[in-house]
Biotite code that builds the C-alpha atoms (Angstrom):
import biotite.structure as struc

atoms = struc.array([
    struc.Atom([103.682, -134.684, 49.128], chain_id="A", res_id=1, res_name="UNK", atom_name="CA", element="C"),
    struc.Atom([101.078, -134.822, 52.201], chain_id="A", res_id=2, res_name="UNK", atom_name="CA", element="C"),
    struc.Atom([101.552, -131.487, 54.323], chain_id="A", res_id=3, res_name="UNK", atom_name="CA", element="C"),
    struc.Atom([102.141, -133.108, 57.278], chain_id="A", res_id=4, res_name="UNK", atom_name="CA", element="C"),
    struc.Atom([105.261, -133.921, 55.692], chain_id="A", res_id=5, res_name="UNK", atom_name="CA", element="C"),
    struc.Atom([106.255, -130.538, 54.174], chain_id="A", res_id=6, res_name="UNK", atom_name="CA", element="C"),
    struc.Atom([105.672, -129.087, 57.838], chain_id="A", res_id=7, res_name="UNK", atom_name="CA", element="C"),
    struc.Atom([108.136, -132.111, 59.633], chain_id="A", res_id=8, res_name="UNK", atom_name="CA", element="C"),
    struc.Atom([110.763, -131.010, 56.553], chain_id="A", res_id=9, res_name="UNK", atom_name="CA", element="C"),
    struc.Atom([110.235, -127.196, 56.888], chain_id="A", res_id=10, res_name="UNK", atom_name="CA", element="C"),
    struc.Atom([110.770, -127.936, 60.692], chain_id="A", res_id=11, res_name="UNK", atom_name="CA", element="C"),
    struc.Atom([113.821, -130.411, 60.149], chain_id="A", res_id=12, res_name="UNK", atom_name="CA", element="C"),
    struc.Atom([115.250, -127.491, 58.632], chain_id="A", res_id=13, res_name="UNK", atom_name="CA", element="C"),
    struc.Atom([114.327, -124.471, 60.251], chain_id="A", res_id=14, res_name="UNK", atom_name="CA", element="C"),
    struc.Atom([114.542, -125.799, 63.536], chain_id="A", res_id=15, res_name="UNK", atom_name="CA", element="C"),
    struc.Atom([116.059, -128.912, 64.705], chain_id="A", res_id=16, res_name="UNK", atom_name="CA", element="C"),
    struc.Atom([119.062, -128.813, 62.112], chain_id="A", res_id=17, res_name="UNK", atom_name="CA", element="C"),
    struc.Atom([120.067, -125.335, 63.435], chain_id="A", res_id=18, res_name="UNK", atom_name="CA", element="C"),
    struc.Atom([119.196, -126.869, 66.819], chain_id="A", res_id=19, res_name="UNK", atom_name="CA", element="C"),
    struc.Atom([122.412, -129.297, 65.792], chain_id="A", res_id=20, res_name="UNK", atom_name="CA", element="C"),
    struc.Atom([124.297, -126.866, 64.971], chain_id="A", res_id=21, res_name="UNK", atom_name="CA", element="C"),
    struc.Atom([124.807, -124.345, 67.172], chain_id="A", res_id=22, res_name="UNK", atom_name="CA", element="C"),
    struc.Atom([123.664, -126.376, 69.969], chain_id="A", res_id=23, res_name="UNK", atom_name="CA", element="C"),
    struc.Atom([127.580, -126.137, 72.327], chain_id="A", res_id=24, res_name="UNK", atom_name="CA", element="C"),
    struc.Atom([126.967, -122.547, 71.701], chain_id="A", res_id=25, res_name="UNK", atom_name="CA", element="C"),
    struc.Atom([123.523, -122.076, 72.354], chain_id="A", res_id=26, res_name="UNK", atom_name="CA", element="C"),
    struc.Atom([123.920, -124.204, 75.793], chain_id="A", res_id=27, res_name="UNK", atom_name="CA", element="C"),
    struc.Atom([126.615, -121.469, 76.853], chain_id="A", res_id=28, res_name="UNK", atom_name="CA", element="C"),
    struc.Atom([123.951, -119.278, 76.778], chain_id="A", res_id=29, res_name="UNK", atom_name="CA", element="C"),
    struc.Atom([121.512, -120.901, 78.957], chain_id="A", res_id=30, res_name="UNK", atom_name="CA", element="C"),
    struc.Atom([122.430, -121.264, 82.503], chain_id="A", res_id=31, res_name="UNK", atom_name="CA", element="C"),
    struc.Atom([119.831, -119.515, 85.041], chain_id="A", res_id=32, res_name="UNK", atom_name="CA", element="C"),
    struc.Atom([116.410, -120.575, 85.513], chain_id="A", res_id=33, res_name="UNK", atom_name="CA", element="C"),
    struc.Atom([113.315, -118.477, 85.082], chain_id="A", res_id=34, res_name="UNK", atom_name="CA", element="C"),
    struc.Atom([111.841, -117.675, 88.278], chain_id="A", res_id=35, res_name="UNK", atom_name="CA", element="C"),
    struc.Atom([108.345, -119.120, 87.477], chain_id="A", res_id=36, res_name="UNK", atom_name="CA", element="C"),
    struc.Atom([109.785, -122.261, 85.874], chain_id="A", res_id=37, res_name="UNK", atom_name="CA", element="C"),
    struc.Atom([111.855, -122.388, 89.086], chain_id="A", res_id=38, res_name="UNK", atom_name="CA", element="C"),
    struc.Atom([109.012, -121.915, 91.427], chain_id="A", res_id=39, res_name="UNK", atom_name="CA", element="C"),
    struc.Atom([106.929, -124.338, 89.083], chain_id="A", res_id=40, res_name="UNK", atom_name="CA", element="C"),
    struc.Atom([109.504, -126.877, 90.412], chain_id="A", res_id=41, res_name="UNK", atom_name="CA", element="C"),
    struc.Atom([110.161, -126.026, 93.869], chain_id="A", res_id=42, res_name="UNK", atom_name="CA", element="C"),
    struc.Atom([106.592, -126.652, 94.651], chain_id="A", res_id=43, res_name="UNK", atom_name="CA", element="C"),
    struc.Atom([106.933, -130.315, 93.269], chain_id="A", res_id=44, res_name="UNK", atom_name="CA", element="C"),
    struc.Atom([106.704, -132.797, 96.085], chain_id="A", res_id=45, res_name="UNK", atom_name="CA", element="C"),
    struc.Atom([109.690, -134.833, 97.057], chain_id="A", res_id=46, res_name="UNK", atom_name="CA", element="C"),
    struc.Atom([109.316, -137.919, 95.411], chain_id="A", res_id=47, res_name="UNK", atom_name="CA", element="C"),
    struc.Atom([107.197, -136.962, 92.039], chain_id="A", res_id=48, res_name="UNK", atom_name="CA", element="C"),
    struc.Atom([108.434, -137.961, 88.947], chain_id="A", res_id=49, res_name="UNK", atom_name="CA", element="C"),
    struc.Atom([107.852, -135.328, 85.831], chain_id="A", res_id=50, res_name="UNK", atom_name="CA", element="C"),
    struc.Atom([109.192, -134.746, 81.940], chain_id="A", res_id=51, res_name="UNK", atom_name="CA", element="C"),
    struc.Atom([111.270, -132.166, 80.687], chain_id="A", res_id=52, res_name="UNK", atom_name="CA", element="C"),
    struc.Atom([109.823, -131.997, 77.105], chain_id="A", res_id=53, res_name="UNK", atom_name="CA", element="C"),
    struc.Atom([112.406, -130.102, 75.194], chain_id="A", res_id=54, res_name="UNK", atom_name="CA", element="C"),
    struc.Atom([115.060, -129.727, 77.994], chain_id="A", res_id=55, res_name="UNK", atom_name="CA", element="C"),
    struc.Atom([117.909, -128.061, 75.861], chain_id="A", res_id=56, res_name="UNK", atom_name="CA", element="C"),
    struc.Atom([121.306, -127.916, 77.799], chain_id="A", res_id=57, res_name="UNK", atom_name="CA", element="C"),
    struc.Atom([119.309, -129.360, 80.561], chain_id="A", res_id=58, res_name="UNK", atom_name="CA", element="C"),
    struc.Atom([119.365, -126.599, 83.355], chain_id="A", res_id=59, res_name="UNK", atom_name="CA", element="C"),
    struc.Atom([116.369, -127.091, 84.516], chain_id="A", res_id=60, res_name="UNK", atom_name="CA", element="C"),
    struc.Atom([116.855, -130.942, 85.881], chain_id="A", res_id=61, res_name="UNK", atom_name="CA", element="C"),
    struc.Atom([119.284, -130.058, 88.867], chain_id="A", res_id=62, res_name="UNK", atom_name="CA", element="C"),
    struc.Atom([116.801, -127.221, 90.114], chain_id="A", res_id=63, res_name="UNK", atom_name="CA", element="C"),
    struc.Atom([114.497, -129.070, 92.649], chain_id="A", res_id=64, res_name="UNK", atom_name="CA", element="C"),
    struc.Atom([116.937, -132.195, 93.470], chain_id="A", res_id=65, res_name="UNK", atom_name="CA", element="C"),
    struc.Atom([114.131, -134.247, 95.548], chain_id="A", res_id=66, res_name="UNK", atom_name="CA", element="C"),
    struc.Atom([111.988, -135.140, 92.328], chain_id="A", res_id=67, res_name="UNK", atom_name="CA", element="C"),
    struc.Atom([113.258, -136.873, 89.201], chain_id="A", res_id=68, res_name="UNK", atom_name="CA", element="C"),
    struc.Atom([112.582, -136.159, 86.142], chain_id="A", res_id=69, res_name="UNK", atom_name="CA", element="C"),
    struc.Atom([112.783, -137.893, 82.366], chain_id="A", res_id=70, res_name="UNK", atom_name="CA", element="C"),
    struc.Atom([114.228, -134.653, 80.143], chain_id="A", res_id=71, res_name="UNK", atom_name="CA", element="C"),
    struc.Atom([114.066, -134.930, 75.924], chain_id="A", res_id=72, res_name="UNK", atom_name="CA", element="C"),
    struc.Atom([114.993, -133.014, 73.346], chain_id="A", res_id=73, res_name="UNK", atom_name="CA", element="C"),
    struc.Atom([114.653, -133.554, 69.510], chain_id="A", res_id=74, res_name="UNK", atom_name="CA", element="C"),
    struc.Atom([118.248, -131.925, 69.183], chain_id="A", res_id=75, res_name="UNK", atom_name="CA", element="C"),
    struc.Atom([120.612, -135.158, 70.146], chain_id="A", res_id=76, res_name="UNK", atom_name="CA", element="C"),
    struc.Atom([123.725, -132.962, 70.476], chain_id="A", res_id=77, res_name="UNK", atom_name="CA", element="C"),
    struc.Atom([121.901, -131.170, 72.987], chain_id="A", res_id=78, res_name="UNK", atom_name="CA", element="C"),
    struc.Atom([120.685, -133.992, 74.650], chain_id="A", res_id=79, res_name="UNK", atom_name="CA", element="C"),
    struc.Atom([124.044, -135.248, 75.446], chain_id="A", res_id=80, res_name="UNK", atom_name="CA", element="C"),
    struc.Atom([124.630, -131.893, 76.962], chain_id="A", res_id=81, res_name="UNK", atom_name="CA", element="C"),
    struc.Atom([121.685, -132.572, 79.008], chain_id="A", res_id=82, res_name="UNK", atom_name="CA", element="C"),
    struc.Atom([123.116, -135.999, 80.100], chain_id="A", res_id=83, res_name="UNK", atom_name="CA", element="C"),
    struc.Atom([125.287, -134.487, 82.791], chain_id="A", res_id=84, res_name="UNK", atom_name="CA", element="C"),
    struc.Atom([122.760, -133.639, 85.014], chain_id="A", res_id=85, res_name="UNK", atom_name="CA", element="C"),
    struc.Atom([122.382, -137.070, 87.017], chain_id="A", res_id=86, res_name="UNK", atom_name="CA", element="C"),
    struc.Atom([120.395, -138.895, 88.557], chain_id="A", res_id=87, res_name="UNK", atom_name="CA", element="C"),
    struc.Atom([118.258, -137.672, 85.820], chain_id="A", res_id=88, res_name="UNK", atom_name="CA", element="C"),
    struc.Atom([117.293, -139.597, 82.408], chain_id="A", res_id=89, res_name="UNK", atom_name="CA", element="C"),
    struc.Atom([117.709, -137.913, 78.868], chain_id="A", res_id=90, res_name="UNK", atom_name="CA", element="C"),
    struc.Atom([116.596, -139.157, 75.333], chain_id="A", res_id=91, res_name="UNK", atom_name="CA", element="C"),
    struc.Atom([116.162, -137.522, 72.065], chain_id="A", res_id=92, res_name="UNK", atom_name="CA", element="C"),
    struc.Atom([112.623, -137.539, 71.469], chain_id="A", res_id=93, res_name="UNK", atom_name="CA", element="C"),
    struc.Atom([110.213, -135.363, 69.569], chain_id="A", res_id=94, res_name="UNK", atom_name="CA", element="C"),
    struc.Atom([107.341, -133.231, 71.439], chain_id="A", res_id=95, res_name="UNK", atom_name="CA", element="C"),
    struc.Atom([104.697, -134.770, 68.973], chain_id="A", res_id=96, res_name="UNK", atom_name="CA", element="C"),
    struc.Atom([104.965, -138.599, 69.335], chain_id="A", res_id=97, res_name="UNK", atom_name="CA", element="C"),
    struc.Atom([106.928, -138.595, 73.262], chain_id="A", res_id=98, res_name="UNK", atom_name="CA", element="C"),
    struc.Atom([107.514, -142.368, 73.988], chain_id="A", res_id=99, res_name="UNK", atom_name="CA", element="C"),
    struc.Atom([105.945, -142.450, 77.554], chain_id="A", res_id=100, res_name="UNK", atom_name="CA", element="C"),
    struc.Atom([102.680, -144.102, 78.947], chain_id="A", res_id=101, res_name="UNK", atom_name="CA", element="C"),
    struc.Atom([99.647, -142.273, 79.424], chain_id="A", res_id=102, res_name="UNK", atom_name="CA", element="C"),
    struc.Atom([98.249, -140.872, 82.757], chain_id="A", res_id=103, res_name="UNK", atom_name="CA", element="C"),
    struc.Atom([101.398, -141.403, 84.266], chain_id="A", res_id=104, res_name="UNK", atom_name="CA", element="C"),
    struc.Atom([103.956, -137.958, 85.183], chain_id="A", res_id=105, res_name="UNK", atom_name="CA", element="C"),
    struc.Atom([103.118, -136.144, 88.227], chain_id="A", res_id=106, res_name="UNK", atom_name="CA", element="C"),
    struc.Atom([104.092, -132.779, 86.214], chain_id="A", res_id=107, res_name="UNK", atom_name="CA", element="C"),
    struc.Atom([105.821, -131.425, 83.134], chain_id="A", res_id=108, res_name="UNK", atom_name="CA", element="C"),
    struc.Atom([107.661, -128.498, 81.861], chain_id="A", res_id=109, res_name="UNK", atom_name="CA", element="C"),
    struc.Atom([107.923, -127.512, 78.111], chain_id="A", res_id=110, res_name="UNK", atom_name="CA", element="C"),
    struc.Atom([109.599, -123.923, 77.766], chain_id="A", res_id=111, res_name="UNK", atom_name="CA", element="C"),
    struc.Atom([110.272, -122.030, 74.723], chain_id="A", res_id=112, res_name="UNK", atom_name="CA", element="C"),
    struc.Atom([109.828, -125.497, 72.603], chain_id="A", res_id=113, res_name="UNK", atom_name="CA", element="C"),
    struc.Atom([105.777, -125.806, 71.195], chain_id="A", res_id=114, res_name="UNK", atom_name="CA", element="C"),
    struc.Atom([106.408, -122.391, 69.591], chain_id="A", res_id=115, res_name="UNK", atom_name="CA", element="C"),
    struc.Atom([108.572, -124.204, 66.973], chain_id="A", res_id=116, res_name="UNK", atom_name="CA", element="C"),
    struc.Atom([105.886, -125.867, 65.723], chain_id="A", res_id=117, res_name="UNK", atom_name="CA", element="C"),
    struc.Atom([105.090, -124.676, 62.694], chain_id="A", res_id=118, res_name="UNK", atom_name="CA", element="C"),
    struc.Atom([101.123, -124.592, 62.114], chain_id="A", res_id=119, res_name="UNK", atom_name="CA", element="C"),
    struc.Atom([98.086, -124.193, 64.670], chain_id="A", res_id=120, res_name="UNK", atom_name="CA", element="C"),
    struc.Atom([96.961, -128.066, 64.704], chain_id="A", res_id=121, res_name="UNK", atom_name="CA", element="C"),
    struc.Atom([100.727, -129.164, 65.505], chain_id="A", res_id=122, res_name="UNK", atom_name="CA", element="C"),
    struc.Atom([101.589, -126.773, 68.028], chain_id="A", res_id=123, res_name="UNK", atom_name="CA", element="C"),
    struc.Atom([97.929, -128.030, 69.263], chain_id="A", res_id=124, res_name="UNK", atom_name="CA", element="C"),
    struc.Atom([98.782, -131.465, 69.022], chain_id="A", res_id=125, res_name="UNK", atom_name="CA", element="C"),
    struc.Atom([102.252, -130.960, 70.935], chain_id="A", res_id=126, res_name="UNK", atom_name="CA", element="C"),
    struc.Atom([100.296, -129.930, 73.976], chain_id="A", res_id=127, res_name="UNK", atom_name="CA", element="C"),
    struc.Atom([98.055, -132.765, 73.938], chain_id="A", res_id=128, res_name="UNK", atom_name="CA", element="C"),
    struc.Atom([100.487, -134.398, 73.598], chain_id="A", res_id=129, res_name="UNK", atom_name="CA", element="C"),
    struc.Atom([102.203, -133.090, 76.611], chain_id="A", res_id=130, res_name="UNK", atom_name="CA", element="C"),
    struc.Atom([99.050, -133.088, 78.590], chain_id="A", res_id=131, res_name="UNK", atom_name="CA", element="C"),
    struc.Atom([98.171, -137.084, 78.452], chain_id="A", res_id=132, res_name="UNK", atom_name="CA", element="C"),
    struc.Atom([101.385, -137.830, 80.070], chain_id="A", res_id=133, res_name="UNK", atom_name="CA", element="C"),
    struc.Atom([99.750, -136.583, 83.131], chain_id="A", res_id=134, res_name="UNK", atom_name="CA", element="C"),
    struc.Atom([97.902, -138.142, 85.323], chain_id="A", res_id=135, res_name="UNK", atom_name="CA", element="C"),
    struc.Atom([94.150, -137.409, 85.998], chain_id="A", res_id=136, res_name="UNK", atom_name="CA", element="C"),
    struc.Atom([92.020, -135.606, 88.559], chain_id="A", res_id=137, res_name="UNK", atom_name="CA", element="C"),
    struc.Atom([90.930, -138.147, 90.905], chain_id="A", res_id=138, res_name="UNK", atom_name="CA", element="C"),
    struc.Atom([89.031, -137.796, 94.040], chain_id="A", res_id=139, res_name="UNK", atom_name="CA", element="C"),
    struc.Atom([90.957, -135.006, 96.054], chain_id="A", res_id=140, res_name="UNK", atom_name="CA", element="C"),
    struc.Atom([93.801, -135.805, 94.021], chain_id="A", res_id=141, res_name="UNK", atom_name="CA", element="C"),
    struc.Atom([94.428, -132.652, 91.662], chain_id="A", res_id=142, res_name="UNK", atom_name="CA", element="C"),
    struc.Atom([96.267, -134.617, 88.956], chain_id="A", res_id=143, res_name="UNK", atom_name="CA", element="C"),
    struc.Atom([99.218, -134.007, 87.168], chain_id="A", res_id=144, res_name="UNK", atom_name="CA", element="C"),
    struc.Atom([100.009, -129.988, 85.812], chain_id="A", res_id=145, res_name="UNK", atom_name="CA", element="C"),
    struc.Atom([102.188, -129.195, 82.954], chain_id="A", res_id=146, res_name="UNK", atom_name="CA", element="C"),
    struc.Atom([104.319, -125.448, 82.759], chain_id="A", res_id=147, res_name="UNK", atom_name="CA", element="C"),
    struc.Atom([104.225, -124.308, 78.892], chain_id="A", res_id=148, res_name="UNK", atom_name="CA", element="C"),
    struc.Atom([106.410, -121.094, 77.757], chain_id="A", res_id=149, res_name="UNK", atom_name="CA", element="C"),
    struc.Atom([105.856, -120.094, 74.347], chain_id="A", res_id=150, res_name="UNK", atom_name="CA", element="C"),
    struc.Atom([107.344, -116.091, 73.211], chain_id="A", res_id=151, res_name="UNK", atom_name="CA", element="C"),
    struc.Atom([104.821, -113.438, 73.308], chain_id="A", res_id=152, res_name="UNK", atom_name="CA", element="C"),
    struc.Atom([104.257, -111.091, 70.399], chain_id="A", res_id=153, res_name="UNK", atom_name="CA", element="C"),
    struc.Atom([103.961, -108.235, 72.970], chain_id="A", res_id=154, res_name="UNK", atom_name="CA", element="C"),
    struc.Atom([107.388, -107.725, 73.207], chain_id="A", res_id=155, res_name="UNK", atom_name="CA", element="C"),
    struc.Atom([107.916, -103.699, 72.582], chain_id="A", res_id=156, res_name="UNK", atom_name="CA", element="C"),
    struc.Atom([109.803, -103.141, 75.663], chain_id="A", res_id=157, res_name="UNK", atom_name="CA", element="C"),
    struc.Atom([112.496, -105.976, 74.225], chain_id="A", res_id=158, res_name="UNK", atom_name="CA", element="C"),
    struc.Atom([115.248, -105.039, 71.824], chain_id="A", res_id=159, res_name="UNK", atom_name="CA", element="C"),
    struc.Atom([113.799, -107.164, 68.923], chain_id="A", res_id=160, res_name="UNK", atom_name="CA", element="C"),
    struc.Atom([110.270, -104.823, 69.393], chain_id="A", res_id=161, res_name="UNK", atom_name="CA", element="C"),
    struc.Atom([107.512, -107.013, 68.386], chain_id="A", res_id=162, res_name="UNK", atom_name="CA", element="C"),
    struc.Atom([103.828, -105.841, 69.021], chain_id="A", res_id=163, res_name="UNK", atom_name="CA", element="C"),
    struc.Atom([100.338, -106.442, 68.651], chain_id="A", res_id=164, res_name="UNK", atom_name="CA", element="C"),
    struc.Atom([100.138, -106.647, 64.828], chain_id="A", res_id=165, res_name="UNK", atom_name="CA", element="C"),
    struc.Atom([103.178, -107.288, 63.611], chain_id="A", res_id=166, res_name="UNK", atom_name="CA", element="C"),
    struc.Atom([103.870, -110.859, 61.493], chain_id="A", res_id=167, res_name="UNK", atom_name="CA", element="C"),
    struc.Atom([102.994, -113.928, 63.929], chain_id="A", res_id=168, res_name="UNK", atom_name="CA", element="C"),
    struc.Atom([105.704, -116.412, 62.187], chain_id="A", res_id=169, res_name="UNK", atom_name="CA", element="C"),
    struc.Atom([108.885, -115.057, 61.789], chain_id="A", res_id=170, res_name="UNK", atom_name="CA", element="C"),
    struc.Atom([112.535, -116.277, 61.035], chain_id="A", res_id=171, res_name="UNK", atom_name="CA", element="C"),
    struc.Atom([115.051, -115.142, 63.899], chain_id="A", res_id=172, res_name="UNK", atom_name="CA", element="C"),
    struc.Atom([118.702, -115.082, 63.749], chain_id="A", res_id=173, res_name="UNK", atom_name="CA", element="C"),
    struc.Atom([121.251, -117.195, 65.530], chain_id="A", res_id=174, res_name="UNK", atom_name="CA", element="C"),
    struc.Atom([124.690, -115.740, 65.054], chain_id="A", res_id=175, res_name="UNK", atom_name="CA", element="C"),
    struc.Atom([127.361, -118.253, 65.275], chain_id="A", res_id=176, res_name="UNK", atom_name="CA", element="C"),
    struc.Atom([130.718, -116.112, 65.457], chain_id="A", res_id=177, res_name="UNK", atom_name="CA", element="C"),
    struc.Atom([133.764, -118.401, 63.579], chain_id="A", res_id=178, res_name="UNK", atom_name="CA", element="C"),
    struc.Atom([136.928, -118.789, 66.294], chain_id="A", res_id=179, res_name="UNK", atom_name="CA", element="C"),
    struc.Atom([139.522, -116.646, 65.371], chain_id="A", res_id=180, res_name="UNK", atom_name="CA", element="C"),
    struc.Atom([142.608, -117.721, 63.297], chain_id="A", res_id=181, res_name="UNK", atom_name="CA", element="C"),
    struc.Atom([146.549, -116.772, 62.691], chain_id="A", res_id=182, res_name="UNK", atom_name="CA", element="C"),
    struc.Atom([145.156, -115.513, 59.920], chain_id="A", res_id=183, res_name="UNK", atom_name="CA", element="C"),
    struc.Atom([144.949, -111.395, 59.817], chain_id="A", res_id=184, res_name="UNK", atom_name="CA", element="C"),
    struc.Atom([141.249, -111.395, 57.864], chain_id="A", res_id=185, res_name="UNK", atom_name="CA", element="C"),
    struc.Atom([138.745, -111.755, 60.326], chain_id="A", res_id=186, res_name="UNK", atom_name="CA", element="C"),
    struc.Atom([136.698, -114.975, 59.929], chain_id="A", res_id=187, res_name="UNK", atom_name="CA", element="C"),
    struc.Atom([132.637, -114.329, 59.174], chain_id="A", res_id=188, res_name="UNK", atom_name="CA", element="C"),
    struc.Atom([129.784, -115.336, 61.661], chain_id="A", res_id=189, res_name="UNK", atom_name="CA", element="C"),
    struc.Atom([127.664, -117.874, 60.366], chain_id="A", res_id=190, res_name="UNK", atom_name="CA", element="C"),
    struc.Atom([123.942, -116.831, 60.845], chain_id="A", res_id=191, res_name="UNK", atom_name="CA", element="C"),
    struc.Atom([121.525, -119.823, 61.667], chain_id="A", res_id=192, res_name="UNK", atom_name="CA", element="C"),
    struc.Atom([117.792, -118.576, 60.977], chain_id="A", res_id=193, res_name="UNK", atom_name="CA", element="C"),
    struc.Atom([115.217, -120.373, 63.216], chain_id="A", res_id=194, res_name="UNK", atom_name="CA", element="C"),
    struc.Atom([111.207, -120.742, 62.877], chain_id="A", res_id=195, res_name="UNK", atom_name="CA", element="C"),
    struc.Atom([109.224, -118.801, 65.875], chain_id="A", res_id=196, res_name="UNK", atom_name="CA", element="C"),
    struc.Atom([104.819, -118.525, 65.959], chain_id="A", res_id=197, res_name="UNK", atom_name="CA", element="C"),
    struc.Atom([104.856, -115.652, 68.628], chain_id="A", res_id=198, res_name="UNK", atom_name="CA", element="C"),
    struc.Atom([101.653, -116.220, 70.564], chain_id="A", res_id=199, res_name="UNK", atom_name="CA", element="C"),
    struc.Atom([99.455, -112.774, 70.643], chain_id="A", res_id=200, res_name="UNK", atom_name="CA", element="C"),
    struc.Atom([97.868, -112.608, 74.114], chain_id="A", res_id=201, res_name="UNK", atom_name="CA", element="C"),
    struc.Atom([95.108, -115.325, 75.497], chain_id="A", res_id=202, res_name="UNK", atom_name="CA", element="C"),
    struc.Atom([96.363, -117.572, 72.271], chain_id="A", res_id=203, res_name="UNK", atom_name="CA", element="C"),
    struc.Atom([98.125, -119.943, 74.436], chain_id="A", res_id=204, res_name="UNK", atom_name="CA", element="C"),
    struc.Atom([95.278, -120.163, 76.708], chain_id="A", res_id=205, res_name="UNK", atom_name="CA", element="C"),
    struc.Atom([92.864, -121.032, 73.709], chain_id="A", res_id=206, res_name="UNK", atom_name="CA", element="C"),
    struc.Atom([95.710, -123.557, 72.765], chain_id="A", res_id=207, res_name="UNK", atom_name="CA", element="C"),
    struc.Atom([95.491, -125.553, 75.619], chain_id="A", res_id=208, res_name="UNK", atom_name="CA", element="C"),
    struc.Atom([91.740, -125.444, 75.734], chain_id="A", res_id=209, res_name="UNK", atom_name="CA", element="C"),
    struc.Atom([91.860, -126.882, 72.192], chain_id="A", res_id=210, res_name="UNK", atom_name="CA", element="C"),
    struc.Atom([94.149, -129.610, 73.461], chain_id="A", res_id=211, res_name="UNK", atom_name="CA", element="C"),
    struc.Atom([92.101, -130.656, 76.104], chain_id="A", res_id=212, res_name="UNK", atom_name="CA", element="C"),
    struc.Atom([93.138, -129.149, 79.270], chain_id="A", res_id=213, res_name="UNK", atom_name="CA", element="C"),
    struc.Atom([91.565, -126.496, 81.718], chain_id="A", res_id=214, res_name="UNK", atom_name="CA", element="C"),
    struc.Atom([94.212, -123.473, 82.519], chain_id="A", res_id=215, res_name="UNK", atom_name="CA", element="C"),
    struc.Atom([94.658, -123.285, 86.538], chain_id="A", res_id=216, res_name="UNK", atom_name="CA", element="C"),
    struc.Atom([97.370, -120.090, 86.064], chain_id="A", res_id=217, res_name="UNK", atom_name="CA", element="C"),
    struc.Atom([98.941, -118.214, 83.220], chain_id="A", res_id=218, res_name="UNK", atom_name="CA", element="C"),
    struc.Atom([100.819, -115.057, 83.192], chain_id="A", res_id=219, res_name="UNK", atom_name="CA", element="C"),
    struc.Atom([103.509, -113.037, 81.050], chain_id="A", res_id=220, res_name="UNK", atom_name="CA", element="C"),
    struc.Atom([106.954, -112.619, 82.172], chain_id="A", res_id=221, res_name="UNK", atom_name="CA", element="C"),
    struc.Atom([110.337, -111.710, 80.129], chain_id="A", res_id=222, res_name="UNK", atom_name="CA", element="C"),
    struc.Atom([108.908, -111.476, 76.335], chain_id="A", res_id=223, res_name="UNK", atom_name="CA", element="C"),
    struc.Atom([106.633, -114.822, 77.022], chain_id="A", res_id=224, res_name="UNK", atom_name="CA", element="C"),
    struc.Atom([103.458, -115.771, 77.753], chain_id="A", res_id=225, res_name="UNK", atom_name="CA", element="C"),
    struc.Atom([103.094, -119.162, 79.956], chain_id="A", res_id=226, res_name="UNK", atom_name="CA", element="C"),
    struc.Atom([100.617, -121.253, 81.500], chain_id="A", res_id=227, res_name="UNK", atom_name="CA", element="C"),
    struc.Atom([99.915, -123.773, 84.026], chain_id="A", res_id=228, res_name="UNK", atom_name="CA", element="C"),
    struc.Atom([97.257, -126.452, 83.135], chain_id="A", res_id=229, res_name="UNK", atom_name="CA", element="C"),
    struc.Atom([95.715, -129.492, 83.742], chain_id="A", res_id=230, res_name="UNK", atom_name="CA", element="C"),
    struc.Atom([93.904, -132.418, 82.173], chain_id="A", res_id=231, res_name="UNK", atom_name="CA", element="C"),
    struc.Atom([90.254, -131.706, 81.673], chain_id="A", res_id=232, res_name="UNK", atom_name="CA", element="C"),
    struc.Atom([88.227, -134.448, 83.007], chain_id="A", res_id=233, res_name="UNK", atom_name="CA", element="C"),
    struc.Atom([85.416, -135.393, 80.155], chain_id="A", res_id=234, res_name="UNK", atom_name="CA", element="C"),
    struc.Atom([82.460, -136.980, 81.790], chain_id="A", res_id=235, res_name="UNK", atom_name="CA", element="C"),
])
């Protein structure tokens, strides 16, 4: 078996068949924005159109209301969560082969999704991915700029306590609890294990360097490290 296709199965099942499971419960969960991400998308112009690339429940589509945006998720259960927020468009999709033209979004957003992927080139390729959906520098024309969350590894101050040196790709639990029944035992959780890389600091930088963008602004806040970038024009 080619490892391209070991890493798509090892992915189908540590992360987009717990994805599909748990996804009504993990949508509960995710209702407020992040203030970046938020500020990312208030400062969109009133007209633009951008992607959503991994939108989850979809709470990030009704934040700026003058843009539109085209949201996707590999996870179709969740994507039919996502489906409420109108005027908006959602399909399932998958962040490594998204079905839109090149050069063409005026800006993205992929949080907490390329951190899935399960080795360096394909996390690489994701954000290349990503970043030719946007259009070029032109002129005075800036181009189109993408918002990328990945977790950090730095994350002492957080109840789960990774640091600098601890293991990069880890396993983390999803707890599922079972609804309760007229019966008197009481029913067991199911636990859902998902794939994380945690990105040591500057890696996501490097990342999208790799990829073939230019970082404009990047930062750490709540247990993850994001970025801002661009296309890199190649002369």
């Amino acid at each position: 078996m080619a490892s391209g296709n070991r890493e798509e199965e090892y992915e189908e099942k540590n992360v987009h068949d717990v994805y599909q499971q748990i996804a009504s419960h993990f949508s509960s969960t995710r209702y407020k924005p992040w203030p970046i991400v938020e500020r990312f998308l208030q400062s969109q112009s009133p007209g633009t159109v951008g992607l959503d690339v991994g939108c989850g429940n979809g709470k990030y589509l009704s934040v700026n209301k003058s843009v539109y945006i085209v949201a996707s998720d590999r996870s179709g259960n969740l994507a039919r969560i996502a489906q409420q927020h109108q005027p908006h468009s959602t399909i399932v999709a998958d962040i490594l082969n998204l079905p839109h033209p090149h050069s063409f979004f005026d800006f993205a957003i992929s949080i907490a999704v390329v951190h899935h992927l399960s080795t360096p080139y394909r996390r690489i390729e994701a954000i290349q991915e990503i970043l030719r959906t946007l259009r070029p520098a032109s002129g005075e024309n800036p181009g189109g700029k993408a918002l990328i969350y990945v977790w950090a590894l730095e994350q002492k101050s957080s109840r789960r306590g990774w640091d600098k040196g601890d293991a990069q790709d880890v396993m983390v639990p999803w707890v599922l609890k079972a609804p309760k029944s007229s019966a008197s035992a009481e029913p067991q959780p199911q636990v859902f294990h998902r794939y994380y890389h945690l990105y040591e600091s500057g890696e996501l930088e490097r990342d999208i360097e790799k990829a073939g963008g230019r970082v404009l602004e990047s930062g750490y806040e709540k247990d993850n490290w994001w970025a801002i970038a661009g296309r890199e024009d190649r002369k």
